[in-house]
C-alpha positions as CSV (number, residue, x, y, z in Angstrom):
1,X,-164.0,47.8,-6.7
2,X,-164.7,51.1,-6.2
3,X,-165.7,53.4,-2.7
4,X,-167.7,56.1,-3.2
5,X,-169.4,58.4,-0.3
6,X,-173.4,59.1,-1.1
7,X,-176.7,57.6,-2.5
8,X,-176.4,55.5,-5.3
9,X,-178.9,57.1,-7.3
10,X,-182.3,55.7,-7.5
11,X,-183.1,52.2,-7.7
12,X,-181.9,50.0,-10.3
13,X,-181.4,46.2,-11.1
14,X,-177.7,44.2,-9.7
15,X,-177.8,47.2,-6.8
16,X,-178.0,45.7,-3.2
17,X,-179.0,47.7,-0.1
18,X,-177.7,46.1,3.5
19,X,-179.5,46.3,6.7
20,X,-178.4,45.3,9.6
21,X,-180.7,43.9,12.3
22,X,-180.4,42.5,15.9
23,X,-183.2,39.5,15.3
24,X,-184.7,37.9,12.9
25,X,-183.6,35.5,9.9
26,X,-180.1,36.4,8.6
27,X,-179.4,36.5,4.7
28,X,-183.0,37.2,3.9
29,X,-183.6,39.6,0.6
30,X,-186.6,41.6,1.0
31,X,-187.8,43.5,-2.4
32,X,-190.2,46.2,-2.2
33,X,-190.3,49.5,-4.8
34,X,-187.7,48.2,-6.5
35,X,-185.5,48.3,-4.1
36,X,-183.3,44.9,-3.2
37,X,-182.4,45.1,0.6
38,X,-180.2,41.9,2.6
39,X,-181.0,41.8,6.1
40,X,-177.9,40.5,8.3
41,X,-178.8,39.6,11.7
42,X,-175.9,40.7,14.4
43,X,-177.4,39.6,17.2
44,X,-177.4,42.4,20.1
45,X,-175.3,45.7,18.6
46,X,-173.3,45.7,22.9
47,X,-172.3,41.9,21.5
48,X,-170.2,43.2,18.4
49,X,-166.4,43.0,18.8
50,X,-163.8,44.6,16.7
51,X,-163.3,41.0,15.3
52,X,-166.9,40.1,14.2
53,X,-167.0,43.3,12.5
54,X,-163.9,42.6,10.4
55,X,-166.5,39.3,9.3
56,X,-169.1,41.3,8.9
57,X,-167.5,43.6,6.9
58,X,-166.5,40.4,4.5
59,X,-169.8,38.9,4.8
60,X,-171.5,41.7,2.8
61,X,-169.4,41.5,-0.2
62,X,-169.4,37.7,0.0
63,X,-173.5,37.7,0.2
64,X,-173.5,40.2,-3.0
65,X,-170.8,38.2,-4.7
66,X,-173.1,34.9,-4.6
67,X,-176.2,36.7,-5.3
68,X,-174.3,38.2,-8.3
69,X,-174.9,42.0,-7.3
70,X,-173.0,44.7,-8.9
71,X,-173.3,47.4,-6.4
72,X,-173.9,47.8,-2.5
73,X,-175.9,50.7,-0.5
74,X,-174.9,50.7,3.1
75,X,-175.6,53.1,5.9
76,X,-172.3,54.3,7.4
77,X,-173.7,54.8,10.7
78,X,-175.1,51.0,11.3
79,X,-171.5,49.9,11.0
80,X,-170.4,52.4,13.6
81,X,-170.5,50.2,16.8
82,X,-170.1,53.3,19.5
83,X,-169.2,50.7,22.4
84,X,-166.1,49.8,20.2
85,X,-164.9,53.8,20.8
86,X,-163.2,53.4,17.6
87,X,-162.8,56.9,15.8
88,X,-165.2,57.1,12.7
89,X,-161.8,57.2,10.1
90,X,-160.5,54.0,11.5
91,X,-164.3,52.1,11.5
92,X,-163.8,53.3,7.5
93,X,-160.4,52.3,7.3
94,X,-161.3,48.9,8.3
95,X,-164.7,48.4,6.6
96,X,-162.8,49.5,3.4
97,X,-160.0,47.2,3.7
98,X,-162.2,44.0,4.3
99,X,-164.5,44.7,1.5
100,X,-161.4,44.9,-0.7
101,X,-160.1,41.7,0.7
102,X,-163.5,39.5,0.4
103,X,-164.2,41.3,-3.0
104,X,-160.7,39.5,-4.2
105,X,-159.9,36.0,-5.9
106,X,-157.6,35.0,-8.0
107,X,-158.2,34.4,-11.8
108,X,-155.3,34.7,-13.3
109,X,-154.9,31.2,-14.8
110,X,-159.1,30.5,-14.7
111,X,-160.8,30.8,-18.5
112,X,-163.8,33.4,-18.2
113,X,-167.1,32.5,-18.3
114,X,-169.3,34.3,-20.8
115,X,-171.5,36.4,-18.2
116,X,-168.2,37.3,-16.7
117,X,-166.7,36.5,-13.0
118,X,-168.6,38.0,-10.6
119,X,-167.6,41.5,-9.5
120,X,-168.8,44.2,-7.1
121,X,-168.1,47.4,-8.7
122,X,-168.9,50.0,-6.5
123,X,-170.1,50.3,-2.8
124,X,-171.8,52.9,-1.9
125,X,-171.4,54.6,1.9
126,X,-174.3,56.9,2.6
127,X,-175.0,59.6,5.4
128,X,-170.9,60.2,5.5
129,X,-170.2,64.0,6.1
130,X,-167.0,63.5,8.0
131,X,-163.5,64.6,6.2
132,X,-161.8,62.0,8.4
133,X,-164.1,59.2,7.2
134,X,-163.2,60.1,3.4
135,X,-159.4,60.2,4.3
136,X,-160.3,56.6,6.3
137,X,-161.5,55.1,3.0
138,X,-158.9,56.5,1.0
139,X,-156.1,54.9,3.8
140,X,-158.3,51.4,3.5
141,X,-158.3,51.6,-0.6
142,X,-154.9,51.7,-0.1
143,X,-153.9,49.5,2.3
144,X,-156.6,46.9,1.2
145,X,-155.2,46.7,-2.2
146,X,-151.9,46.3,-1.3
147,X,-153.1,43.2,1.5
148,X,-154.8,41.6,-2.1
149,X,-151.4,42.6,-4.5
150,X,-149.2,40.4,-1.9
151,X,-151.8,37.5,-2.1
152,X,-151.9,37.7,-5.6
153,X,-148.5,37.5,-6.0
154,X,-148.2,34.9,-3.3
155,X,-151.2,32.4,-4.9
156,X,-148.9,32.6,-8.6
157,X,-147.5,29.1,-9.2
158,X,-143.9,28.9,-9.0
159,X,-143.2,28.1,-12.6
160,X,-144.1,31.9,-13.2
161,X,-142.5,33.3,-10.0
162,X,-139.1,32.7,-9.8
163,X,-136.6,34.6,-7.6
164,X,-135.8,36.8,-11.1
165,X,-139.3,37.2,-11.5
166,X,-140.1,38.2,-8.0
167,X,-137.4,41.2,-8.4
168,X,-139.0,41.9,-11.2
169,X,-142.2,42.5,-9.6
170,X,-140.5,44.4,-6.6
171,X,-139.4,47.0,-9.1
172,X,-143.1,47.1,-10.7
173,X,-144.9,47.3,-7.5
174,X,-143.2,50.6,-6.2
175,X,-143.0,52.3,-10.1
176,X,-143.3,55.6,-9.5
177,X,-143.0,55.8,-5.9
178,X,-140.2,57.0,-3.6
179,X,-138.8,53.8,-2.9
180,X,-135.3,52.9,-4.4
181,X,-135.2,48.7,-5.7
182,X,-131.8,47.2,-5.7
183,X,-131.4,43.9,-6.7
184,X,-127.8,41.7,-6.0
185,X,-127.3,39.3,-8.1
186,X,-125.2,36.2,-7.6
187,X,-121.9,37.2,-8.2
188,X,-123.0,40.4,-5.9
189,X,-123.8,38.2,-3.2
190,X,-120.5,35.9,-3.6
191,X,-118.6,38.9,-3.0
192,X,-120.5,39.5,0.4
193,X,-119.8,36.0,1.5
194,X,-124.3,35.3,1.5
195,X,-123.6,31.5,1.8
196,X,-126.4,31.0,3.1
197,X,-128.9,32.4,0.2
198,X,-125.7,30.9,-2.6
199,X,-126.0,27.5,-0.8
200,X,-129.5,27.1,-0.8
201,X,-130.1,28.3,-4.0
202,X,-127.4,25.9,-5.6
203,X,-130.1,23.2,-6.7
204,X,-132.3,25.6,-9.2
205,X,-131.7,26.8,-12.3
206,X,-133.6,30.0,-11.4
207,X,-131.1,31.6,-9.8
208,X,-130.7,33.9,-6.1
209,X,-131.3,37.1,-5.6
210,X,-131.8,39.3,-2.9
211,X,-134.1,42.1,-3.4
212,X,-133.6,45.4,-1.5
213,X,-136.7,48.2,-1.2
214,X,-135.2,51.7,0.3
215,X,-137.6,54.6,1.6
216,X,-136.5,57.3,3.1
217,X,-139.7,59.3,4.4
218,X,-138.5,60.7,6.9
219,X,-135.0,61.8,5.8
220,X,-132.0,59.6,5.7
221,X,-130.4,59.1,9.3
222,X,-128.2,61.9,10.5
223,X,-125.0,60.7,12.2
224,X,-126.6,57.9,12.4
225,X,-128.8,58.5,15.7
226,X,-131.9,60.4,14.1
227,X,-134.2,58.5,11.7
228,X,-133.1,55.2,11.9
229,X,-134.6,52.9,9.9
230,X,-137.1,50.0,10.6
231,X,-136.1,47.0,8.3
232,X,-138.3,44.5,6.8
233,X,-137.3,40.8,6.6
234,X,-139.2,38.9,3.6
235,X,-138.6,35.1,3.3
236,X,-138.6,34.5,-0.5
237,X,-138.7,30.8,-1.1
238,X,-140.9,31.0,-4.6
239,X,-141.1,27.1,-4.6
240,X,-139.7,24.5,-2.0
241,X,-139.7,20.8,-2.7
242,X,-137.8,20.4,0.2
243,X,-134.3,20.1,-1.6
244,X,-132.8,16.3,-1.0
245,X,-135.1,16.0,1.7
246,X,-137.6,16.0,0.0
247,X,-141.0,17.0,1.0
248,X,-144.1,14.4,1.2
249,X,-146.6,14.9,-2.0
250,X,-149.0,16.0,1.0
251,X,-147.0,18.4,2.1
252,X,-145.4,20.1,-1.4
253,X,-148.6,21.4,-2.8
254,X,-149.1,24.9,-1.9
255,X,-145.1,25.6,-1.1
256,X,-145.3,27.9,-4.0
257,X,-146.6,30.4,-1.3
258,X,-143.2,29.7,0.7
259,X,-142.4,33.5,-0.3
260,X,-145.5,35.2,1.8
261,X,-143.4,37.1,3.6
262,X,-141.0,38.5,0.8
263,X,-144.6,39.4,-1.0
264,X,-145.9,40.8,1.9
265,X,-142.7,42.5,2.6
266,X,-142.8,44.6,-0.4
267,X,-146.4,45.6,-0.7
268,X,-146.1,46.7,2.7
269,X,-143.2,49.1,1.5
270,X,-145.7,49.7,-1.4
271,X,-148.4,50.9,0.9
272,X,-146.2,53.0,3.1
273,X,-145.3,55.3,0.1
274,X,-148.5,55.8,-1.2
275,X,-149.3,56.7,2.8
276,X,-146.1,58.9,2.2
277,X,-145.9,58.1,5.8
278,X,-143.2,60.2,7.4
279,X,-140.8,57.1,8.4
280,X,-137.9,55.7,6.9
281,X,-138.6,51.8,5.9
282,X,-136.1,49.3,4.4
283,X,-136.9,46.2,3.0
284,X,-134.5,43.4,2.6
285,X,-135.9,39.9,0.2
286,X,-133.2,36.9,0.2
287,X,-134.9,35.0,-3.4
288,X,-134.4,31.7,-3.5
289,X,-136.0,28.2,-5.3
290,X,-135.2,25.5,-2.8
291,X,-134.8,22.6,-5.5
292,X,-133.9,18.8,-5.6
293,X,-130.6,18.3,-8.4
294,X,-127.4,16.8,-8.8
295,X,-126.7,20.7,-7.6
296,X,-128.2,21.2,-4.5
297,X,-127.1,21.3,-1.1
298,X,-126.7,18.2,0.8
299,X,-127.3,17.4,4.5
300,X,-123.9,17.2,5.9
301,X,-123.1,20.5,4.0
302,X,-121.0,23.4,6.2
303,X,-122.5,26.9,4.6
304,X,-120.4,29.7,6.1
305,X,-122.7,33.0,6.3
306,X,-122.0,36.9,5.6
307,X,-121.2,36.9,9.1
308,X,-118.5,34.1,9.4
309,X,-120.3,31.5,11.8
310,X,-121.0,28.7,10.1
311,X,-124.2,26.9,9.1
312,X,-124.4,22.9,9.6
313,X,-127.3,21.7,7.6
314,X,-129.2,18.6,9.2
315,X,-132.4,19.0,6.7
316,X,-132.3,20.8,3.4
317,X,-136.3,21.5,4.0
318,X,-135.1,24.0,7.1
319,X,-133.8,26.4,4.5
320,X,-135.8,29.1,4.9
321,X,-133.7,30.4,8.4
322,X,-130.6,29.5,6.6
323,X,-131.4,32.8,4.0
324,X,-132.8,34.9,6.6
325,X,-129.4,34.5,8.1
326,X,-127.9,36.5,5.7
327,X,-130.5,39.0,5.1
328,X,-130.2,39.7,9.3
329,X,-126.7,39.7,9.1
330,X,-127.1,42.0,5.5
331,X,-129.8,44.2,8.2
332,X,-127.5,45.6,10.1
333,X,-125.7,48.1,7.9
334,X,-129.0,49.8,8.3
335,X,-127.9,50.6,12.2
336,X,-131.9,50.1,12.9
337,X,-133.8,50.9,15.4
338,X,-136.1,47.8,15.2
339,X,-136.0,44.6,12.9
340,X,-138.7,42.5,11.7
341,X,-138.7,39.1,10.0
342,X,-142.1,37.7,8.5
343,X,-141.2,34.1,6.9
344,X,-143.7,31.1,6.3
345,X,-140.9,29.3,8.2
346,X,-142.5,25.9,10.4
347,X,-144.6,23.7,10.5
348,X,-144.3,23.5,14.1
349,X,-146.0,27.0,14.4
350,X,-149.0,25.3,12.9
351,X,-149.0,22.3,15.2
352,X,-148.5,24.9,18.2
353,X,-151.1,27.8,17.3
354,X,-153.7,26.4,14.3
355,X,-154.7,28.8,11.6
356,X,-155.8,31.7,13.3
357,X,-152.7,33.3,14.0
358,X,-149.1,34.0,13.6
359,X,-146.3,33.0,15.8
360,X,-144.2,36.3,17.6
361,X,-140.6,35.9,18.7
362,X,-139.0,38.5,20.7
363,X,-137.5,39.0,24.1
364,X,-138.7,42.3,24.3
365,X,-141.7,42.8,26.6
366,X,-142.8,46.2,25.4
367,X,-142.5,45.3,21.4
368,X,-144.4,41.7,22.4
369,X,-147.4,43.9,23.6
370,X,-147.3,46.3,20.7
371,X,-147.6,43.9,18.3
372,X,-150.6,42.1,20.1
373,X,-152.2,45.0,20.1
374,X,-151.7,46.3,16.8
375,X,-153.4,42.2,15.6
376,X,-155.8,43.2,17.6
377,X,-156.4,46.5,15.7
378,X,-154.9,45.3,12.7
379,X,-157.1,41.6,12.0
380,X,-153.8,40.0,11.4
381,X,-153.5,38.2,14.9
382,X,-150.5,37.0,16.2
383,X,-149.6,35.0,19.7
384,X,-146.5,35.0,21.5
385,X,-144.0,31.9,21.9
386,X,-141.1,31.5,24.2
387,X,-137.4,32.7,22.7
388,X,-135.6,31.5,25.9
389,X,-131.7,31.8,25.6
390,X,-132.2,28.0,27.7
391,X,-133.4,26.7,24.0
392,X,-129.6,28.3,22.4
393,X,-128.3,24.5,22.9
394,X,-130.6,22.8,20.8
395,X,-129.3,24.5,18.3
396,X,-125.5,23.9,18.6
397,X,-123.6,22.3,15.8
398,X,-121.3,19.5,15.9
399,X,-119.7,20.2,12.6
400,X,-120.6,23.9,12.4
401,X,-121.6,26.6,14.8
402,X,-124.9,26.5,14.7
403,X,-127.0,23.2,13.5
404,X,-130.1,24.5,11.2
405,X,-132.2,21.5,12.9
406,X,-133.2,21.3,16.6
407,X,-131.8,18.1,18.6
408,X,-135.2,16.8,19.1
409,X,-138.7,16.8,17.1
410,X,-139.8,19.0,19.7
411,X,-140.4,23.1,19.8
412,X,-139.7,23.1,16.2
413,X,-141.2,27.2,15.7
414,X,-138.9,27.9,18.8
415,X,-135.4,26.1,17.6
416,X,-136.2,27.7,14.1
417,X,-136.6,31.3,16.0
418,X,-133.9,30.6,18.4
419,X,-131.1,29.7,15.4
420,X,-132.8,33.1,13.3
421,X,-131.7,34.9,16.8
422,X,-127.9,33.6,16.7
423,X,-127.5,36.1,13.4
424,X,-129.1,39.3,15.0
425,X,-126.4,38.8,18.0
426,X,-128.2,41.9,20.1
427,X,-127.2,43.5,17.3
428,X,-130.6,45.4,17.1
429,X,-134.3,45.1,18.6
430,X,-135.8,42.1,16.9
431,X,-139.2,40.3,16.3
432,X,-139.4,37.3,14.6
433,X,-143.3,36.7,12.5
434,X,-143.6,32.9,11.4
435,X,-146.7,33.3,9.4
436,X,-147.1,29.6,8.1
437,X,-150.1,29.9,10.0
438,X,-151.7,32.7,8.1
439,X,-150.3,31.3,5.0
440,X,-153.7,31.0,3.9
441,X,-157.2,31.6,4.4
442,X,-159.9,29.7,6.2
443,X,-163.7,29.0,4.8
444,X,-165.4,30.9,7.8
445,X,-163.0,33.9,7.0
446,X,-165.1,35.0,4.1
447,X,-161.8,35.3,1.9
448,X,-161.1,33.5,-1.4
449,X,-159.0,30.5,-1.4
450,X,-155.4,31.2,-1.5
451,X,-153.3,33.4,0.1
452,X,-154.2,34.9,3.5
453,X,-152.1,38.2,3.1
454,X,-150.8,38.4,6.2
455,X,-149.4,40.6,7.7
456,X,-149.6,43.6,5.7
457,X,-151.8,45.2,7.8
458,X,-150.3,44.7,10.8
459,X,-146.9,45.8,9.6
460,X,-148.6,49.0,8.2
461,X,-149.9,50.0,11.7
462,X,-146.7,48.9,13.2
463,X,-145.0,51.4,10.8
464,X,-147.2,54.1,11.7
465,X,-147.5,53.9,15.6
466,X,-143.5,52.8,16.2
């Protein structure tokens, strides 16, 4: 899908014109001289919210999409809500993104029909002058397909995306750019002591890796004070039947999307370089298939982690936290100056928040704002649970220091936080994203089916603002 700022020339068949009206009947196609218009009805413009336009902005593309229109015509200025005192480059930042987003779906594995899918090829955004509009489209383009690259990558089965496979994809996604890829490989990790990522990855015959993105926009860190990094956290579980625990047949479809955070991770990293945002970003994606063998790793297994404290595995379906152990441990080399994990990690965050947002871990008050605000700003919402140090007992091992299973049923998304905060040790500021959630879209979000793409976009603002 393509942007572009002016008229779309004069009339022609497949080219749709949006108006947007306070009354009337919504979805309606009026055809007069040629010309194809949709009317939306927004109810009172006052009424409009920085969240109904992110919908709105969708709904247009989703309305040409099923009417099989090629090209959209819309006024630039009826999408500027005043009362929202949003600066014209971010109103086309954001309408650019979302078209991107409801303009995507993923094909890869569907045969084409003869007529082709349908596909919007170009909108058109007239009476735009500004130069900070164009530079907020060209910001959107960006950032929107990045958002759609980490669901596509996300939505792949996991008999094509396997840990090697993912690292493989790391490197392609940032070809050309600033951003330096190193992947460790097994015996790499053995002689790091990661037996938290070796351990869980003992059942597969795709083997671990952990994927490591490096960019230095701002200059590496000088006597390590100025510049310090902010590091990404990706979970990268391509597939997880649970191990010897093994998952429900209810509950194992979909768990090919286990990695969302390590695909949202790097295309995040992906976007900040073709920003060239002056900031220096690190990435860091522990790659594992959680798998049920003769191989795998038992409950009643002791994993010791790169740190030394030791790992007592109740349920081999908690594995996620057990790899971002390492990779938090792995984080600190960095000497950071803030650390974020993003991992599909709970079902408990579901049970506690729904679909409409992710849950956000942090005992910092300041950051815990930030981040609302920036899902606020951002469309990838997020809502704050309690990381008490009162909840550091239900996580205390019998066996092994820490137990990777809460005592009780209860608080599950906090006991899973609360054991991910026993390997950052105050070691650096920390906020914990468990984006099972936001794993994938909803119907009345005018997305595709599949992944949701969260939360590039907020981790893009973050990056920019921090």
């Amino acid at each position: 899908m393509n942007i572009k700022i002016g008229e779309a020339g004069r009339p022609k068949r497949g080219v749709l014109i949006v108006r947007l009206e306070e009354e009337g009947r919504d979805g309606v196609i009026e055809r007069e001289e040629g010309r194809e218009t949709l009317i939306l009805v927004i109810g009172e413009r006052k009424m409009m919210t920085r969240r109904t336009l992110i919908l709105l902005a969708r709904k247009v593309v989703r309305e040409a999409l099923a009417k099989k229109y090629i090209e959209i015509v819309l006024d630039f200025r009826q999408f500027h809500f005043t009362h929202l005192e949003m600066h014209a480059s971010d109103v086309a930042e954001l309408l650019v993104m979302n078209f991107l987003m409801a303009g995507f779906s993923f094909q890869e594995f569907l045969t084409e029909p003869k007529d082709g899918f349908p596909k919007i090829r170009t909108i058109f955004l007239t009476d735009v002058s500004s130069k900070d509009i164009k530079e907020g489209v060209a910001r959107g383009m960006i950032i929107g397909k990045e958002v759609n690259r980490s669901r596509h990558i996300a939505t792949m089965p996991g008999g094509v995306m396997t840990p090697e496979i993912l690292a493989r994809h790391a490197r392609t996604s940032v070809k050309g750019l600033s951003v330096k890829v190193t992947v460790l490989d097994e015996k790499q990790m053995a002689l790091r002591e990661m037996g938290g990522i070796l351990g869980v990855g003992m059942g597969s015959e795709a083997k671990p890796c952990f994927i490591i993105l490096e960019y230095w926009g701002a200059g590496r860190p000088v006597s390590g004070r100025k510049n310090k990094p902010v590091v990404l956290v990706g979970k990268g579980v391509t597939f997880d039947t649970g191990g010897i625990n093994l998952k429900p047949s209810d509950s194992i479809l979909g768990m090919n999307m286990d990695m969302s955070g390590g695909a949202s991770v790097i295309h995040t990293m992906a976007a900040v370089a073709r920003l060239k945002l002056k900031k220096n970003v690190v990435a860091l994606v522990p790659a594992v298939e959680n798998m049920a063998s003769g191989s795998s790793y038992r409950p009643g297994d002791i994993l010791r982690s790169m740190s030394g404290k030791t790992i007592e595995v109740l349920n081999t379906d908690a594995e996620g936290r057990i790899i971002l152990a390492d990779a938090l441990i792995y984080a600190k080399k960095y000497d950071p100056s803030l650390v974020i994990d993003v991992a599909t990690l709970t079902g408990a965050a579901l049970v506690a928040l729904g679909e409409r947002a992710s849950a956000l871990f942090t005992q910092d008050e300041k950051l815990e704002q930030l981040f609302r605000h920036l899902g606020e700003e951002s469309g990838d919402y997020v809502w704050p649970l309690p990381l008490w140090d009162e909840y550091d007992q239900e996580i205390k091992g019998t066996f092994g220091d820490v137990a990777n299973l809460g005592k009780t049923r209860w608080g599950g998304a906090i006991t899973a936080a609360v054991f991910l905060k026993q390997f950052v040790d105050k070691a650096y500021p920390w906020v914990h994203l468990d984006i099972a959630p936001r794993m994938t879209t909803l119907p009345d979000e005018f997305l595709s089916k599949g992944s949701a793409g969260a939360p590039v976009r907020l981790l893009v603002k973050l990056l920019e603002k921090f």
